[in-house]
C-alpha positions, -999 to +999 in steps of 0.1 A: +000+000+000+029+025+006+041+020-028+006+022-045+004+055-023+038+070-028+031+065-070-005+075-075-020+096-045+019+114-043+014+105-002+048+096+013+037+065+042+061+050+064+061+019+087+083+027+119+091-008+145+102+002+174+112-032+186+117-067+173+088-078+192+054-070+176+037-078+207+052-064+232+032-072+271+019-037+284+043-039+311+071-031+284+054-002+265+063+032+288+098+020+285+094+017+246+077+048+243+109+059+269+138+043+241+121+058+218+104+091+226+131+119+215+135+100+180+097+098+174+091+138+183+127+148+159+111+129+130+076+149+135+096+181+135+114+172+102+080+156+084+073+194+066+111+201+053+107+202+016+087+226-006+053+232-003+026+260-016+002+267-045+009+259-082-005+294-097-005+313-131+022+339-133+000+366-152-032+359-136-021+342-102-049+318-107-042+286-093-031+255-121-051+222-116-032+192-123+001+211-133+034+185-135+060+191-107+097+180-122+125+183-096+158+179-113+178+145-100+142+134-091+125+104-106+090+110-090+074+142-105+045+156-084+009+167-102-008+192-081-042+188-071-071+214-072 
């Protein structure tokens, strides 16, 4: 589903495992959440780095529906949305 998301709905998903054990008891999870707290909360500060905005015309300023995004070095170009 990542893949299928990542090529056709340009949404970027990630899996994160924070231990080998899928199942960890409940007894275990404050220290998980404790190994891994700092990492989880400098990955949601860095989730917006990039370029973002509007796709607009450069006479009218109107905003361009389904314009192609090409990033040099890139093989994934972006089409904007509505």
């Amino acid at each position: 589903m990542q893949d299928y998301n990542y090529v056709w709905a340009d949404c970027f998903e990630i899996t994160l495992e924070l231990s080998c054990c899928k199942y960890p008891p409940a007894s275990e999870l404050q220290q998980e959440w404790e190994n891994n707290r700092e990492s989880l909360l400098v990955f949601i500060e860095k989730v917006h780095i990039g370029v973002k905005g509007f796709v607009r015309d450069a006479v009218t300023g109107a905003g361009l529906e389904n314009a192609t995004i090409v990033v040099a070095g890139i093989a994934h170009n972006i089409t904007a949305g509505k």
